[in-house]
C-alpha positions as CSV (number, residue, x, y, z in Angstrom):
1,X,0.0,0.0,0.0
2,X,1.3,3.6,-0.9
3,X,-0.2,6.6,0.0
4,X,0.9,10.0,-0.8
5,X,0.0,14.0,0.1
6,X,-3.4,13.4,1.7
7,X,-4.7,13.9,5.0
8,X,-5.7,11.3,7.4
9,X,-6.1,13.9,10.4
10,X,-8.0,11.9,13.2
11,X,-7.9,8.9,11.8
12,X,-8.6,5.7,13.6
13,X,-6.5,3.1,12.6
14,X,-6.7,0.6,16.2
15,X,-5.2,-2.7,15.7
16,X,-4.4,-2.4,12.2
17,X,-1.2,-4.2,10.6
18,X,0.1,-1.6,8.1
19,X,3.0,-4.0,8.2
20,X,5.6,-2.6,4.8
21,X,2.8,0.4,3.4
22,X,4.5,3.5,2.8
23,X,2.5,6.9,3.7
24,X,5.1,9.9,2.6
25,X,3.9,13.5,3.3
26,X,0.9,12.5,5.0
27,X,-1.0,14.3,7.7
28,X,-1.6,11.6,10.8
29,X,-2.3,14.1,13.1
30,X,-4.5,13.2,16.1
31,X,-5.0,10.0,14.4
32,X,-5.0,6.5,16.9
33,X,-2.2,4.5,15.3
34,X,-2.7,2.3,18.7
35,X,-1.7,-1.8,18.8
36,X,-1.2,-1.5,15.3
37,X,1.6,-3.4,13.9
38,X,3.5,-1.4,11.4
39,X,6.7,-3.3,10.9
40,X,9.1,-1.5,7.9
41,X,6.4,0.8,7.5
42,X,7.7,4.4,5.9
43,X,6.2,7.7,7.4
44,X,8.4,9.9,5.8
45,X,7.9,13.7,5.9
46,X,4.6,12.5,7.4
47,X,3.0,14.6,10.6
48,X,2.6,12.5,13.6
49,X,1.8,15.2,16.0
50,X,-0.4,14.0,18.8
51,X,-0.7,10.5,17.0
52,X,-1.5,7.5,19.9
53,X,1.2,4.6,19.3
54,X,0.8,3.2,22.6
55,X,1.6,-0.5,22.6
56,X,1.8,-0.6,18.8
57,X,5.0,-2.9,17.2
58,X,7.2,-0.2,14.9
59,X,10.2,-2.6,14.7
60,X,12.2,-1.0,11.3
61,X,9.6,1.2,10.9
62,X,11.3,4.6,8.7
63,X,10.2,7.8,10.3
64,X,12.9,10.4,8.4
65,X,11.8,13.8,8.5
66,X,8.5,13.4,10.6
67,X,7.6,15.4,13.2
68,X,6.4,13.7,16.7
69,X,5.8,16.1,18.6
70,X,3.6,15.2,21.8
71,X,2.9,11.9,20.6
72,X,1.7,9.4,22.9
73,X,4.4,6.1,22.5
74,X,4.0,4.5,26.2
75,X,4.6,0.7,25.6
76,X,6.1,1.1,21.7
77,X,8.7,-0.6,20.2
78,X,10.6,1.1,18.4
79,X,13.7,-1.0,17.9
80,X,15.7,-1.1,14.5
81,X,13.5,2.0,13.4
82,X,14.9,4.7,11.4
83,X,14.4,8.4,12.6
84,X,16.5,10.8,10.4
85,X,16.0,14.5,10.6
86,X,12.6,13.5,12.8
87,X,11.2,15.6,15.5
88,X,10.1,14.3,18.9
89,X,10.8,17.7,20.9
90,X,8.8,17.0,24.5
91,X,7.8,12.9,23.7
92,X,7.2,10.6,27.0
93,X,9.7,7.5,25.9
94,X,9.4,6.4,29.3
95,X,8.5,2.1,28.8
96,X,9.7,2.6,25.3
97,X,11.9,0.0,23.3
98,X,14.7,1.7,20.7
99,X,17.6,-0.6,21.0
100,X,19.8,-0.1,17.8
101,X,17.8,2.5,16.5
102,X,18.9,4.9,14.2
103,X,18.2,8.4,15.8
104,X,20.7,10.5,13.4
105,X,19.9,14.7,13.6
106,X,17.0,14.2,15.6
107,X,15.5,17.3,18.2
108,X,14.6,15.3,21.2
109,X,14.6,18.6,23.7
110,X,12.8,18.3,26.6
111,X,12.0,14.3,26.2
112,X,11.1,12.3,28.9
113,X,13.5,9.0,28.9
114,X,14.2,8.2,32.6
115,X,15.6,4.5,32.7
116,X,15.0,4.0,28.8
117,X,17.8,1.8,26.8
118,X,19.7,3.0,23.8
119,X,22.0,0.1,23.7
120,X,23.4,0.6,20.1
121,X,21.7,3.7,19.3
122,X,22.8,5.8,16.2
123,X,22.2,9.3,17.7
124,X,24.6,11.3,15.5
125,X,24.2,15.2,16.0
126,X,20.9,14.8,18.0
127,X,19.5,17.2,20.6
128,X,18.8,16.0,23.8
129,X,18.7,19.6,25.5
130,X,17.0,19.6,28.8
131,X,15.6,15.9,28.3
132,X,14.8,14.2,31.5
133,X,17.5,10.7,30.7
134,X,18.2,10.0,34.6
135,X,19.6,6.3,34.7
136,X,19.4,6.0,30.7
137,X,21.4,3.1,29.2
138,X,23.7,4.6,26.7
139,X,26.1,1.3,26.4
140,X,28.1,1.0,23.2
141,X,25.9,3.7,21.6
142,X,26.9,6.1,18.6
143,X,26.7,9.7,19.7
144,X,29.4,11.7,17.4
145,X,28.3,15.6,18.1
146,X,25.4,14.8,20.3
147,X,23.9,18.0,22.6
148,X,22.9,16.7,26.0
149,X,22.9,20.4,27.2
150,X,21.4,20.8,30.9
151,X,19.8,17.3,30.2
152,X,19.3,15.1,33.7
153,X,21.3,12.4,33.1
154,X,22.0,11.3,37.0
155,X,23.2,7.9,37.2
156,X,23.4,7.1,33.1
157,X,25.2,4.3,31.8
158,X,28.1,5.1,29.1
159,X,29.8,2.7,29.2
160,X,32.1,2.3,25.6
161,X,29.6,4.9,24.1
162,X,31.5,7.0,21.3
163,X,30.6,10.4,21.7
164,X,33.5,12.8,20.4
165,X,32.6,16.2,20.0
166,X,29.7,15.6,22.4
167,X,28.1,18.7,24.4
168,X,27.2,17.8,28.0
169,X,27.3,21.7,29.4
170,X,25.3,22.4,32.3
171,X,24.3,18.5,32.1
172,X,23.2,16.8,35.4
173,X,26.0,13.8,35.2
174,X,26.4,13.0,39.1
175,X,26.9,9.4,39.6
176,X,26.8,8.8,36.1
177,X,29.5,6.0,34.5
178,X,31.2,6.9,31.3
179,X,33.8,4.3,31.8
180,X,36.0,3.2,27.8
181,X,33.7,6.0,26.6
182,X,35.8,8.1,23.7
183,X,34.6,11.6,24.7
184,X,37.5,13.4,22.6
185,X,36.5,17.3,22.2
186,X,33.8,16.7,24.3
187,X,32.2,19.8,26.1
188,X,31.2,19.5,30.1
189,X,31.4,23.2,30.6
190,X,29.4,24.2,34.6
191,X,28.5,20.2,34.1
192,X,27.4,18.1,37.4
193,X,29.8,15.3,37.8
194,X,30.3,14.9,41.0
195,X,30.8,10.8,41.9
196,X,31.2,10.4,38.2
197,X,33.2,7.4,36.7
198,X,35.2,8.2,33.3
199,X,37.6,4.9,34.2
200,X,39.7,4.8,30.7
201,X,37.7,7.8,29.0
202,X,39.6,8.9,25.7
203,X,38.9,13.1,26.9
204,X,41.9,14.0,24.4
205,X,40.5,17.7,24.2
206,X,38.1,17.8,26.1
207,X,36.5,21.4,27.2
208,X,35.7,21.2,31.1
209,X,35.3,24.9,32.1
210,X,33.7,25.5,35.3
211,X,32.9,21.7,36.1
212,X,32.1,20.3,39.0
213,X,33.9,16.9,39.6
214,X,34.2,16.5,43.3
215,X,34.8,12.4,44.0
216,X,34.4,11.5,40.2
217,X,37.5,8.6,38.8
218,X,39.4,9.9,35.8
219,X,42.1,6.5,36.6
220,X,43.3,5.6,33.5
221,X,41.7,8.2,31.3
222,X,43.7,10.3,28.5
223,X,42.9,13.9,28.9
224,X,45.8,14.9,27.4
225,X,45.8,18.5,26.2
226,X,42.0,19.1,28.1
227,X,40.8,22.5,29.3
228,X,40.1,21.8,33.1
229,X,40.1,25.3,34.1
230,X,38.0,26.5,37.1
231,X,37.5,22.4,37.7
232,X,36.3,21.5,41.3
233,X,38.0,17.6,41.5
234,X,38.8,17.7,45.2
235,X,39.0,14.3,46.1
236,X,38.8,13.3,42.1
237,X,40.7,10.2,41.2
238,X,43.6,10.6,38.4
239,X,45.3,7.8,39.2
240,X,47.7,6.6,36.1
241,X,45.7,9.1,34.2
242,X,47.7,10.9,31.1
243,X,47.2,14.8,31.5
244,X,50.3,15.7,29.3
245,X,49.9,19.7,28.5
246,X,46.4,19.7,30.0
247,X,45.3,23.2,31.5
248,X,44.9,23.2,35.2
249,X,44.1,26.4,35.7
250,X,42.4,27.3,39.0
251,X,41.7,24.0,39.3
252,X,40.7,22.4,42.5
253,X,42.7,19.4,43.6
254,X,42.1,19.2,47.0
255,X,42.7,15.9,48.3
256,X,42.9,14.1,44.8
257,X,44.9,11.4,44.1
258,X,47.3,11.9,41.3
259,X,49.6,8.9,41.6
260,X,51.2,7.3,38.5
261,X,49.2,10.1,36.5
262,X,51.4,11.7,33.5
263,X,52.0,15.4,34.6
264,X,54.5,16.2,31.8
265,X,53.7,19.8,30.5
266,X,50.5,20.1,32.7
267,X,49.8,24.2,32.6
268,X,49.1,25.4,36.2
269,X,47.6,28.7,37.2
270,X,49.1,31.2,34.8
271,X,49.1,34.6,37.3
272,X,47.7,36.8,34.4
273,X,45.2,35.2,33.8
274,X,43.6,35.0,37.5
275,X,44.5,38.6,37.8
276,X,42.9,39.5,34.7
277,X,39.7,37.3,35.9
278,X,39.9,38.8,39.6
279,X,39.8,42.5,38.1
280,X,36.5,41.8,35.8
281,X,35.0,40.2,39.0
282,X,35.7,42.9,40.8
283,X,34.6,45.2,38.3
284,X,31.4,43.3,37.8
285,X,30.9,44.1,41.8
């Protein structure tokens, strides 16, 4: 089945197995798209917004350059689907399957995903801004140039995820693990991280301005030629970590533990620079 241009506004489709039909450019808003199984179905360019998928199987299912906004997905699976360019801005994913998705260039600000698994996720320059992810299972996932600006991500998993160029400023990372993750040019700028594990993190690069990252575990990590100025890491862990030319300036180290870590060229407080800061502060008073 192939369906093209029309509109379908309202729609009830309960139950229905649309399994392979392809619906480009069409209007499904409103519509009740509910325990319907639409396996490899395309909705590209379609509009989705409000559309009820509760319980409904979308394994494959291609949903490139559709908007979802607002639309109802408790109990969907979503696994294996393709999601390029698509817009979920403000979706509850909450008891929502998308293992091995592919999520590429997606705007999922303001989402609701507590607990929900992206285990091999393909999330390539997506928006997460302000999404509520808190214990979100990122394992092994694809996030090259992700934005996870001021998202809660409290006690997310990770683990091996390849994220370079990833933007986590103002993100709520406390208790997080981002153990093997390769975070190279990463952004945590006025990030929570406090508790944080980065065990073996590639953070080559990595922007940290302003972080907070009292008790996280940088052992093992590279964060060779990283911008840790203005860090709080009292009581952080280094240990055998490489921080070869990284900038430490104004950092916090009270009480870490920096044994075996690789100090060569590290840049400490350059005196200019903190009185430079200290005058504008002043000024600003």
């Amino acid at each position: 089945m192939v369906v093209r241009g029309i509109d379908l506004a309202g729609l009830d489709l309960r139950g229905s197995d649309l399994s392979g039909a392809r619906m480009e450019d069409v209007d499904l808003t409103e519509a009740d798209l509910s325990q319907c199984v639409l396996r490899g179905t395309v909705f590209e360019g379609s509009e989705l917004l409000g559309v009820n998928l509760t319980g409904s199987d979308l394994q494959g299912v291609d949903l490139s350059r559709s908007r979802l906004v607002t639309t109802k997905v408790a109990g969907a699976d979503f696994r294996g689907a393709k999601i390029v360019q698509g817009d979920l801005t403000g979706s509850e994913l909450r008891q929502v399957k998308v293992q091995g998705a592919r999520l590429e260039r997606c705007l999922l600000v303001g989402v609701r995903g507590e607990g929900v698994d992206f285990r091999g996720c393909d999330l390539l320059d997506s928006s997460f801004g302000g999404a509520k992810l808190a214990g979100a299972l990122f394992v092994e996932a694809r996030a090259s140039q992700a934005s996870f600006t001021e998202a809660d991500l409290t006690r997310a998993m990770f683990v091996r995820t390849s994220a370079p160029f990833a933007r986590f400023g103002g993100a709520n990372l406390e208790d997080a693990n981002l153990d093997g993750a390769d975070l190279r040019g990463a952004t945590f700028a006025r990030a929570r991280m406090a508790r944080a594990s980065l065990r073996g993190a590639k953070l080559v690069r990595s922007l940290w301005d302003h972080a907070d990252a009292r008790g996280a575990r940088f052992d093992m990590s590279d964060l060779s030629f990283a911008d840790l100025s203005h860090v709080m890491a009292d009581m952080a862990s280094f240990q055998k970590a490489n921080l070869d030319r990284a900038n430490l300036h104004r950092t916090s180290l009270a009480s870490a533990v920096l044994s075996g870590a690789n100090l060569g060229g590290v840049r400490k407080t350059d005196p200019d620079r903190a009185k430079a800061e200290d005058f504008s502060m002043g000024g600003r008073g």
